[in-house]
Biopython code that builds the backbone (N, CA, C, O; Angstrom):
import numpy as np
from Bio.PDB.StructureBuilder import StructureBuilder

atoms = [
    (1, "UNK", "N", (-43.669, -91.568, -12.773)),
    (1, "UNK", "CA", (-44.333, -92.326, -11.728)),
    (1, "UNK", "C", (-45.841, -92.066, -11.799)),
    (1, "UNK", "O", (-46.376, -90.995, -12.087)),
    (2, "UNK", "N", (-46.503, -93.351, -11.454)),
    (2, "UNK", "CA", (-47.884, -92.795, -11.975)),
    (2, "UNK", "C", (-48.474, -92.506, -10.560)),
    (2, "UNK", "O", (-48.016, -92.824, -9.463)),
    (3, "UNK", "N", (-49.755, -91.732, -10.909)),
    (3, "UNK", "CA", (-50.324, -90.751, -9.005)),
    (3, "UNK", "C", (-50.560, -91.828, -8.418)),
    (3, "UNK", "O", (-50.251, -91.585, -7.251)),
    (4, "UNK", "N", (-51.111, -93.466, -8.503)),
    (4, "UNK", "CA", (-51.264, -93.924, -7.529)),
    (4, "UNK", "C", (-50.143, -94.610, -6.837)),
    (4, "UNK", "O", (-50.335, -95.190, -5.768)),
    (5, "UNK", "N", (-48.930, -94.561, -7.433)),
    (5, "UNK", "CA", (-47.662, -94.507, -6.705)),
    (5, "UNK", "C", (-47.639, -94.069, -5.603)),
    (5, "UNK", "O", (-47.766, -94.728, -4.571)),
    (6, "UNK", "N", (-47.425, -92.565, -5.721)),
    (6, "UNK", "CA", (-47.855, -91.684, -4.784)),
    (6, "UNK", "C", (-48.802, -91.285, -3.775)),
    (6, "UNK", "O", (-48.576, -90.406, -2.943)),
    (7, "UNK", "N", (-50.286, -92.208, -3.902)),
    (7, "UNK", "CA", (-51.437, -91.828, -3.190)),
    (7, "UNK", "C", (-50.780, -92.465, -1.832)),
    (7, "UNK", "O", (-49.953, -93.374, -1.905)),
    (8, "UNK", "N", (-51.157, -91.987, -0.753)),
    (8, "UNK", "CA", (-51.267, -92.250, 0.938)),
    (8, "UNK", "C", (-51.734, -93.424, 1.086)),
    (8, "UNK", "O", (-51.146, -94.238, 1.798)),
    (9, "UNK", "N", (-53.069, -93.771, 0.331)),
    (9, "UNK", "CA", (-53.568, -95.425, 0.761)),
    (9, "UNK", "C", (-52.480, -96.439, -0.220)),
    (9, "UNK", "O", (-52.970, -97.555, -0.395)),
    (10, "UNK", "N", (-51.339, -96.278, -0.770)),
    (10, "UNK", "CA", (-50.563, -97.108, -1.269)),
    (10, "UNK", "C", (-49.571, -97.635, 0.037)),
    (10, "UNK", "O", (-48.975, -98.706, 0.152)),
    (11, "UNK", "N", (-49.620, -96.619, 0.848)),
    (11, "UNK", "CA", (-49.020, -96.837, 1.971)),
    (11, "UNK", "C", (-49.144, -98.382, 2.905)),
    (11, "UNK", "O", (-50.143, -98.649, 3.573)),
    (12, "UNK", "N", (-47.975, -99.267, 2.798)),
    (12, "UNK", "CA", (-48.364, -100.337, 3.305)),
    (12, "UNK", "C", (-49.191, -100.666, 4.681)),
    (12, "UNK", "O", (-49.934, -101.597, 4.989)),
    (13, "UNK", "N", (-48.689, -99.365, 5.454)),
    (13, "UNK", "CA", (-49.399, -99.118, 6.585)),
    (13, "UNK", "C", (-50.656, -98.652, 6.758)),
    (13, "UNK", "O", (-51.119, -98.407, 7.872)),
    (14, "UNK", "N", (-51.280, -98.501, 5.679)),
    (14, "UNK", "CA", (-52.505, -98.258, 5.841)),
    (14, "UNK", "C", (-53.546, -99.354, 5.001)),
    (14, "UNK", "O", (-53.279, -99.808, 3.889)),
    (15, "UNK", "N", (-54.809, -99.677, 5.800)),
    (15, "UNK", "CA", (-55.871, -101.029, 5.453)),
    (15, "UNK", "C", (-56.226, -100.704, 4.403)),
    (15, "UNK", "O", (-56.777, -99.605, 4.468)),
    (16, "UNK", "N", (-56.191, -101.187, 3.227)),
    (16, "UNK", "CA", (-56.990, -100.574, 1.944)),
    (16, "UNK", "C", (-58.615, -101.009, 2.469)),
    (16, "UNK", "O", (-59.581, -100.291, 2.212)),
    (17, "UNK", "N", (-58.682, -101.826, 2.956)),
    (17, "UNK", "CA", (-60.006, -102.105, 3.733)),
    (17, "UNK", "C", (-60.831, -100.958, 4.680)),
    (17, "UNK", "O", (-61.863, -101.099, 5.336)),
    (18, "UNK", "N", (-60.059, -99.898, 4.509)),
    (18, "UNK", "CA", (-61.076, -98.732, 5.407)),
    (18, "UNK", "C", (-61.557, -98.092, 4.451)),
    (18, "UNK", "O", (-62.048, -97.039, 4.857)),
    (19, "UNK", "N", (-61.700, -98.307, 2.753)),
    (19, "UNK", "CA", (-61.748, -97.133, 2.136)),
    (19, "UNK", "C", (-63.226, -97.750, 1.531)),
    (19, "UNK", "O", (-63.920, -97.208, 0.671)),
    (20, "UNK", "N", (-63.451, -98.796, 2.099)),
    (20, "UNK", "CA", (-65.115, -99.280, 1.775)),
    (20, "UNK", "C", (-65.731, -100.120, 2.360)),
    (20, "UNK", "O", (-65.288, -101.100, 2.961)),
    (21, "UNK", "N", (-66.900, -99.755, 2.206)),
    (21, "UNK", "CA", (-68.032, -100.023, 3.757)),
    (21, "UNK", "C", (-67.968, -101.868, 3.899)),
    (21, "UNK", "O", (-67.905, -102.787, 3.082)),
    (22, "UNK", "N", (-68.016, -101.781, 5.200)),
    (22, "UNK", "CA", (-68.052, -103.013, 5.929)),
    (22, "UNK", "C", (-69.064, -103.689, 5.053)),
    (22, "UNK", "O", (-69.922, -102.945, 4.577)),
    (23, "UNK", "N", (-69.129, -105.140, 4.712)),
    (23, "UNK", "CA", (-69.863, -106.290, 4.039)),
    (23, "UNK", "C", (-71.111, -106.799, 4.821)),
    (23, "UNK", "O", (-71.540, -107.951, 4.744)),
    (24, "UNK", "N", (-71.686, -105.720, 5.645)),
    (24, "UNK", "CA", (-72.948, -106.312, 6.608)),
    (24, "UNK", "C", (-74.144, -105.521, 6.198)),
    (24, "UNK", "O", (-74.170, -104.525, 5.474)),
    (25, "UNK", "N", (-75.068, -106.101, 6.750)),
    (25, "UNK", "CA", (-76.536, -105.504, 6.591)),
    (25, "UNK", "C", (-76.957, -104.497, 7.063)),
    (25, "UNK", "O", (-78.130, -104.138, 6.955)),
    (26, "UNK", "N", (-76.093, -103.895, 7.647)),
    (26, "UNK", "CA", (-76.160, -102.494, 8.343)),
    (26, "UNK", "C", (-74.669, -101.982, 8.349)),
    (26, "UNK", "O", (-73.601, -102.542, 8.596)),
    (27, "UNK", "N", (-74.932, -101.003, 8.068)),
    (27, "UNK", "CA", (-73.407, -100.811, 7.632)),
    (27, "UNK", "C", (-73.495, -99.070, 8.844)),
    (27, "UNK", "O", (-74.247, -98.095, 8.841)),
    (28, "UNK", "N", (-72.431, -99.435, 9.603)),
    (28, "UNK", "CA", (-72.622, -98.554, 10.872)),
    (28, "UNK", "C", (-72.163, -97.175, 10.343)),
    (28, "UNK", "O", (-71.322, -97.154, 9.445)),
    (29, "UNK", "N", (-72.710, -95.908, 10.890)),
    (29, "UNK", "CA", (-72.942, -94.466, 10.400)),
    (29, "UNK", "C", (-71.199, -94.290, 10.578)),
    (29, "UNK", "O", (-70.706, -94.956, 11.488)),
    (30, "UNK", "N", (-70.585, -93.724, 10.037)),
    (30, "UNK", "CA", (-69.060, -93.236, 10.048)),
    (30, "UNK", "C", (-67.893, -94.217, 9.487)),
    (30, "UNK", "O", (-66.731, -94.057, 9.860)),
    (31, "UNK", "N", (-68.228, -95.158, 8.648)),
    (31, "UNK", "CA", (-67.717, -96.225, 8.566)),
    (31, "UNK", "C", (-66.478, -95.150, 7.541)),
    (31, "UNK", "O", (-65.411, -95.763, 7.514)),
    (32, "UNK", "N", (-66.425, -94.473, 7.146)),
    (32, "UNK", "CA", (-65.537, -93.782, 6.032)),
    (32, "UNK", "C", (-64.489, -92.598, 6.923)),
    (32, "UNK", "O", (-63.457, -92.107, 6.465)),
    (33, "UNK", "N", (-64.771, -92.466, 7.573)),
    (33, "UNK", "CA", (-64.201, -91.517, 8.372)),
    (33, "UNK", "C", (-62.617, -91.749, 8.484)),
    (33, "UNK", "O", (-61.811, -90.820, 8.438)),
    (34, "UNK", "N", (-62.513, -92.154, 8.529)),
    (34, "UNK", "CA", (-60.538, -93.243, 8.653)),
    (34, "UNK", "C", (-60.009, -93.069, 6.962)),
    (34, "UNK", "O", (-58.833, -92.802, 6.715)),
    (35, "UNK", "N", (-60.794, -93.213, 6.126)),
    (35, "UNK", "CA", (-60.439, -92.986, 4.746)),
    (35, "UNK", "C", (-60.222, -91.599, 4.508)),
    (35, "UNK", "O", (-59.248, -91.061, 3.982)),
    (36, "UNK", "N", (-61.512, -90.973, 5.078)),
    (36, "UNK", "CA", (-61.318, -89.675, 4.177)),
    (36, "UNK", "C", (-60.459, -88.806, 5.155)),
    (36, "UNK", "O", (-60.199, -87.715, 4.648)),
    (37, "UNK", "N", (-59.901, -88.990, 6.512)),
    (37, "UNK", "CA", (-58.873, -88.327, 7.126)),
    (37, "UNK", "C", (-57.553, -88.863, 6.158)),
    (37, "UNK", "O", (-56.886, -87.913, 5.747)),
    (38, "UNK", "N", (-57.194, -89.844, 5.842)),
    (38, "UNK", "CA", (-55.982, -90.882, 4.951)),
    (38, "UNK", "C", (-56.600, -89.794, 3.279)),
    (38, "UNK", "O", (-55.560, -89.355, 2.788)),
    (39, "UNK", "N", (-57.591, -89.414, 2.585)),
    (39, "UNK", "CA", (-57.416, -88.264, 1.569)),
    (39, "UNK", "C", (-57.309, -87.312, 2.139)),
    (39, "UNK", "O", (-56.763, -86.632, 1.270)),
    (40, "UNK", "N", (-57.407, -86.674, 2.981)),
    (40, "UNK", "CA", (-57.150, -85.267, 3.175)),
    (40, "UNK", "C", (-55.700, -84.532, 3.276)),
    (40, "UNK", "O", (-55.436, -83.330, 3.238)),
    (41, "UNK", "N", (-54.921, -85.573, 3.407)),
    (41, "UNK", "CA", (-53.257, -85.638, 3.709)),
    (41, "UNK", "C", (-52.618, -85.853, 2.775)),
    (41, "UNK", "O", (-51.512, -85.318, 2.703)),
    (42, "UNK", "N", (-53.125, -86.804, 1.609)),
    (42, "UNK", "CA", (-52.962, -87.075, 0.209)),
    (42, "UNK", "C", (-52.461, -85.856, -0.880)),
    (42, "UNK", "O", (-53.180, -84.871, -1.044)),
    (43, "UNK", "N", (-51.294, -85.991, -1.537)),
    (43, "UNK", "CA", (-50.821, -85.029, -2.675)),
    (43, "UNK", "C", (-51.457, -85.635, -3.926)),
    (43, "UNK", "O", (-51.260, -84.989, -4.955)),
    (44, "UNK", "N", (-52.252, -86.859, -4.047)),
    (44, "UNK", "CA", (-53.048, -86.992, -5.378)),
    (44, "UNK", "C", (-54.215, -87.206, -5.161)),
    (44, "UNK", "O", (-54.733, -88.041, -5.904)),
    (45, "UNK", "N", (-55.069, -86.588, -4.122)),
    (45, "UNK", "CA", (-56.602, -86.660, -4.034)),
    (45, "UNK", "C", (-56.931, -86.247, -4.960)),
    (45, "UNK", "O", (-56.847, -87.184, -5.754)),
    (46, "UNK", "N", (-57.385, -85.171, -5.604)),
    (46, "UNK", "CA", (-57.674, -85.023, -6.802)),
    (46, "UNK", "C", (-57.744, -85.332, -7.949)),
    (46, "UNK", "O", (-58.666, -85.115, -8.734)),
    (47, "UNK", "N", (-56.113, -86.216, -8.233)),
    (47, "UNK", "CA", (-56.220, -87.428, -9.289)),
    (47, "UNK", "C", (-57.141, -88.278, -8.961)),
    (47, "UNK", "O", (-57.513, -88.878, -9.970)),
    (48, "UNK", "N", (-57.679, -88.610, -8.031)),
    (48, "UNK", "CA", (-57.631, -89.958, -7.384)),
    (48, "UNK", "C", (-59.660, -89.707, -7.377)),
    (48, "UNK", "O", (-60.394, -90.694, -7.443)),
    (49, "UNK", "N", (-60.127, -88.523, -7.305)),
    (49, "UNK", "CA", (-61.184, -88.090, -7.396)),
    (49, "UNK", "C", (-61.617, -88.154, -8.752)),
    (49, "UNK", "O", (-62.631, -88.752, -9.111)),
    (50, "UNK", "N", (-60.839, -87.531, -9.502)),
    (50, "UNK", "CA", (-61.551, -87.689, -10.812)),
    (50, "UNK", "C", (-61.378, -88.744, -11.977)),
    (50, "UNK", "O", (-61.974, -88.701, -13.054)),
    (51, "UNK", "N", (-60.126, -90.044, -11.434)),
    (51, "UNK", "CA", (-60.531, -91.097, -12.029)),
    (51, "UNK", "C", (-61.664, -92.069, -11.689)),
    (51, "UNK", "O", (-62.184, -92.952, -12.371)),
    (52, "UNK", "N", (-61.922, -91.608, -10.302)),
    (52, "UNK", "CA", (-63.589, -92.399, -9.603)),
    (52, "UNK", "C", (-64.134, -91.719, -10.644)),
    (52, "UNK", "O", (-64.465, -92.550, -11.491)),
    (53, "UNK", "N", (-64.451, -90.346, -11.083)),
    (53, "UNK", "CA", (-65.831, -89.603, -11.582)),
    (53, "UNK", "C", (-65.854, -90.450, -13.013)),
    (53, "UNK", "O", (-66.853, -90.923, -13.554)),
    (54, "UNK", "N", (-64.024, -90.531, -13.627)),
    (54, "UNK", "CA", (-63.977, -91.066, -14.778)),
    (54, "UNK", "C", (-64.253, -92.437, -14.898)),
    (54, "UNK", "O", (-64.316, -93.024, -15.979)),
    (55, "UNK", "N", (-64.366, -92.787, -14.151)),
    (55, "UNK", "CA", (-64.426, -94.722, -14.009)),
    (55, "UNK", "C", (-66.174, -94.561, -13.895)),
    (55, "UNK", "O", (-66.842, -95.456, -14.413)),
    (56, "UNK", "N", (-66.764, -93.606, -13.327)),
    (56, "UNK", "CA", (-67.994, -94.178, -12.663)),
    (56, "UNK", "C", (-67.962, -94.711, -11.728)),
    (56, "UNK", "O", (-69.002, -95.350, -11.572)),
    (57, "UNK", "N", (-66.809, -94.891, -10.394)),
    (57, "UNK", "CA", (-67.425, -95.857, -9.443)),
    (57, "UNK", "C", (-68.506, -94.931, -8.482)),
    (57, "UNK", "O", (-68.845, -93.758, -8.326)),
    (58, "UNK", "N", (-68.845, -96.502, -7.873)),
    (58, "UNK", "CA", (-70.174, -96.272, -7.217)),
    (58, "UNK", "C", (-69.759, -96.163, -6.077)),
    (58, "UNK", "O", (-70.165, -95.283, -5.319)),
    (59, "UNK", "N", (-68.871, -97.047, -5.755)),
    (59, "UNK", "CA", (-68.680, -98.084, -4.122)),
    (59, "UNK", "C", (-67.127, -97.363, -3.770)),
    (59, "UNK", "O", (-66.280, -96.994, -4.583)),
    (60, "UNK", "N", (-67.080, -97.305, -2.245)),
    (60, "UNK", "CA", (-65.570, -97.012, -1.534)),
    (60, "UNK", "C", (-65.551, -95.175, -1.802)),
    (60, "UNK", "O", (-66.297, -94.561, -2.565)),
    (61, "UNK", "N", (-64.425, -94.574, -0.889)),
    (61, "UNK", "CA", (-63.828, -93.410, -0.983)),
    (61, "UNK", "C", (-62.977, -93.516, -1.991)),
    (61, "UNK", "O", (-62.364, -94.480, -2.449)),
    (62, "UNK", "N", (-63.037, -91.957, -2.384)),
    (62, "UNK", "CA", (-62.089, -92.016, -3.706)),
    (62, "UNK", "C", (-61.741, -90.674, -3.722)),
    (62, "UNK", "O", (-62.622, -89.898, -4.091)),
    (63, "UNK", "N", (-60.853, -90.300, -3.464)),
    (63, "UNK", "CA", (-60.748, -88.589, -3.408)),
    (63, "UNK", "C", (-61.288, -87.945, -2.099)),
    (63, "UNK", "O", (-61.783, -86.818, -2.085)),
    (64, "UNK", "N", (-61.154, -88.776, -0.945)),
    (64, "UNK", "CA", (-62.153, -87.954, 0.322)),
    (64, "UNK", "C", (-63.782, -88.434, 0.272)),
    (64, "UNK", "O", (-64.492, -88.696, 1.243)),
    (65, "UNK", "N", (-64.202, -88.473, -1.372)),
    (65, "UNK", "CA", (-65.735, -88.628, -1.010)),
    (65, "UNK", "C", (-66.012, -90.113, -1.485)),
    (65, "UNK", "O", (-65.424, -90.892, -2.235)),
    (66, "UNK", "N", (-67.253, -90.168, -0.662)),
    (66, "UNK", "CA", (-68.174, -91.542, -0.587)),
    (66, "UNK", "C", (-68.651, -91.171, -2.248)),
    (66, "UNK", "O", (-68.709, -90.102, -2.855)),
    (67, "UNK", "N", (-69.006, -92.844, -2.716)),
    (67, "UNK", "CA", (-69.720, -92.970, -3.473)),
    (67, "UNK", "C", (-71.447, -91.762, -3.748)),
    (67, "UNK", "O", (-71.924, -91.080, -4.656)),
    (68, "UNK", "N", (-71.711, -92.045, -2.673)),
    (68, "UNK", "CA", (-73.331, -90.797, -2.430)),
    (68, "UNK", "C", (-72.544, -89.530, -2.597)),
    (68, "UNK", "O", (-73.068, -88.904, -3.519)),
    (69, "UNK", "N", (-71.708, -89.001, -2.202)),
    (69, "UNK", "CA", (-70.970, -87.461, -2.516)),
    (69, "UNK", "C", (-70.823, -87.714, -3.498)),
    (69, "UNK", "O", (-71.833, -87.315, -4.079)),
    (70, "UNK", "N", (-69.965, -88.309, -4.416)),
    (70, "UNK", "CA", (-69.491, -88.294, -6.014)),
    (70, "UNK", "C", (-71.114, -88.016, -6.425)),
    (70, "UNK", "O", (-71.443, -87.023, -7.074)),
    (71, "UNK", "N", (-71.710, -88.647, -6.134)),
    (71, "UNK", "CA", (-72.867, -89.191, -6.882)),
    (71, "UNK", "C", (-73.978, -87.850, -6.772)),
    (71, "UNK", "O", (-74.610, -87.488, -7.763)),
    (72, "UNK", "N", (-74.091, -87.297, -5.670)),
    (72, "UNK", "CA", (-74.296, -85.528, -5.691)),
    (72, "UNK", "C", (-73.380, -84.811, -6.083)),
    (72, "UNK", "O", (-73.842, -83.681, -6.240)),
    (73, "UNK", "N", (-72.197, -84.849, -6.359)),
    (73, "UNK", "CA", (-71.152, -83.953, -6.677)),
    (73, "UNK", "C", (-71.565, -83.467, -7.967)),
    (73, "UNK", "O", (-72.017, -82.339, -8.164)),
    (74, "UNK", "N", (-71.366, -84.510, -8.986)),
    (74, "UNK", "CA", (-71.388, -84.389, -10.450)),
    (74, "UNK", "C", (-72.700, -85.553, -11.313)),
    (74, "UNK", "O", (-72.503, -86.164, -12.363)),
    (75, "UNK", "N", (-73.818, -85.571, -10.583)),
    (75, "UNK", "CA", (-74.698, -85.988, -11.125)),
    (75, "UNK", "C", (-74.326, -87.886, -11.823)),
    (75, "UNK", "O", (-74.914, -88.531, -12.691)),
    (76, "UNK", "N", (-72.993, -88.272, -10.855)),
    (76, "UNK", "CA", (-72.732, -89.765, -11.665)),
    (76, "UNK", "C", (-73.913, -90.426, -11.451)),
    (76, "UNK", "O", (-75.071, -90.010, -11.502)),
    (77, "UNK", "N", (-73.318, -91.871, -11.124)),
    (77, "UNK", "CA", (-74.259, -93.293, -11.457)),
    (77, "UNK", "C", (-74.105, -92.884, -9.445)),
    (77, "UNK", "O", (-73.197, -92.426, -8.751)),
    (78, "UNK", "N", (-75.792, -93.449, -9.111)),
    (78, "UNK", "CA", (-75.998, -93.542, -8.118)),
    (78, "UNK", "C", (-75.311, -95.036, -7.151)),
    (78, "UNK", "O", (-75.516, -96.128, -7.680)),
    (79, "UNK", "N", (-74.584, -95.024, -5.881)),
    (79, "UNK", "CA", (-74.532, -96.385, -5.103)),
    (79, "UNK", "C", (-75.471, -97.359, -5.602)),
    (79, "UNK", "O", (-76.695, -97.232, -5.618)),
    (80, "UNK", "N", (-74.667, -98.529, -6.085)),
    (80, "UNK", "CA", (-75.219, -99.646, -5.827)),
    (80, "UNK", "C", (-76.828, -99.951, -4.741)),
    (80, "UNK", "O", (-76.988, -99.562, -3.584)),
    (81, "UNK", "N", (-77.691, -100.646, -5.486)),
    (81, "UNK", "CA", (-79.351, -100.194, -4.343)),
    (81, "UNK", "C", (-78.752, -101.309, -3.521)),
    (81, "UNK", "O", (-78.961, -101.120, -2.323)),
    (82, "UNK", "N", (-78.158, -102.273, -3.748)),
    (82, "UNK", "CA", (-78.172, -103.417, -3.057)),
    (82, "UNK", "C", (-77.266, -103.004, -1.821)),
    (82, "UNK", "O", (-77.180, -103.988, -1.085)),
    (83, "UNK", "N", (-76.488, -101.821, -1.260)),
    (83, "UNK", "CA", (-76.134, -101.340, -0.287)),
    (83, "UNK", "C", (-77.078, -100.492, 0.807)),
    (83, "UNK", "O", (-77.783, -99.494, 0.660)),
    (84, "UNK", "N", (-76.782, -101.332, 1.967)),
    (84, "UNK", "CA", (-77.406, -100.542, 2.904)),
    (84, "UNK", "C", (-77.170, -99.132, 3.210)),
    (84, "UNK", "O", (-76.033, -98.693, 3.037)),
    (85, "UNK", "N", (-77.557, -98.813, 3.391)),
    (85, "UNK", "CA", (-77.812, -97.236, 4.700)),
    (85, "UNK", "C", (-77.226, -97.116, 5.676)),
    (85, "UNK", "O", (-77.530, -97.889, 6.584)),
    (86, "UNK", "N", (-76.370, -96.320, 5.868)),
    (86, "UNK", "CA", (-75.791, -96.426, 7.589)),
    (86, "UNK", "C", (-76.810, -96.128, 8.311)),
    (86, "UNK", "O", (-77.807, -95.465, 8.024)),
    (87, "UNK", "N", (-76.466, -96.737, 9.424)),
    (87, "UNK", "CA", (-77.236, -96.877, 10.758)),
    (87, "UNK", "C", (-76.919, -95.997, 11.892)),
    (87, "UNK", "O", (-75.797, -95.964, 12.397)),
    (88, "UNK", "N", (-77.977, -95.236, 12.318)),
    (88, "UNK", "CA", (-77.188, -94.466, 13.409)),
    (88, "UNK", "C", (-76.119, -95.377, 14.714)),
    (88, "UNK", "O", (-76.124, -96.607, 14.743)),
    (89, "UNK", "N", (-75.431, -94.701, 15.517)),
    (89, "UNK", "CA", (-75.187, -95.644, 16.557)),
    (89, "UNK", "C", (-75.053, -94.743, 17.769)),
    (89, "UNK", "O", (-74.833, -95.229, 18.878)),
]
sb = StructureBuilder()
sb.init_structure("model")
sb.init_model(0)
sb.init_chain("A")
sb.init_seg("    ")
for serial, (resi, resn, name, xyz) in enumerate(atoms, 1):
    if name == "N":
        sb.init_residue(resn, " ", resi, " ")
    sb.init_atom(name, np.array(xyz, "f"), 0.0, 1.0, " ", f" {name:<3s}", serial, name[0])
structure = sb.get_structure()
């Protein structure tokens, strides 16, 4: 069985839509928070972390961390510029 069989966000009950930032011009401060509680419970976060590092993605949670964490973690490819900044609220 392969790990994303197994990952938590395969779970029909859960939005694959929480695991990356809202499509607006301000993208509101905590928008990931719902994802990375859904990795922390996960038995293949770690797979699931280091095929982001291996893929390069930029965009969405992947292992618990945001694109900007990967991207300080292990020196990857920085977020997309064309993404906003969260916004305080």
């Amino acid at each position: 069985m392969d790990w994303r069989e197994r990952a938590s966000c395969a779970d029909p009950d859960i939005d694959p839509g929480v695991f990356f930032p809202p499509v607006e011009h301000r993208v509101p401060r905590g928008w990931e928070k719902k994802a990375i509680e859904v990795c922390k419970m996960c038995a293949v976060n770690k797979e699931c972390l280091n095929e982001a590092l291996k893929r390069r993605e930029t965009e969405g949670v992947w292992g618990g961390l945001t694109g900007w964490e990967r991207h300080l973690r292990k020196g990857g490819p920085r977020p997309s510029r064309g993404r906003p900044r969260p916004t305080e609220e």
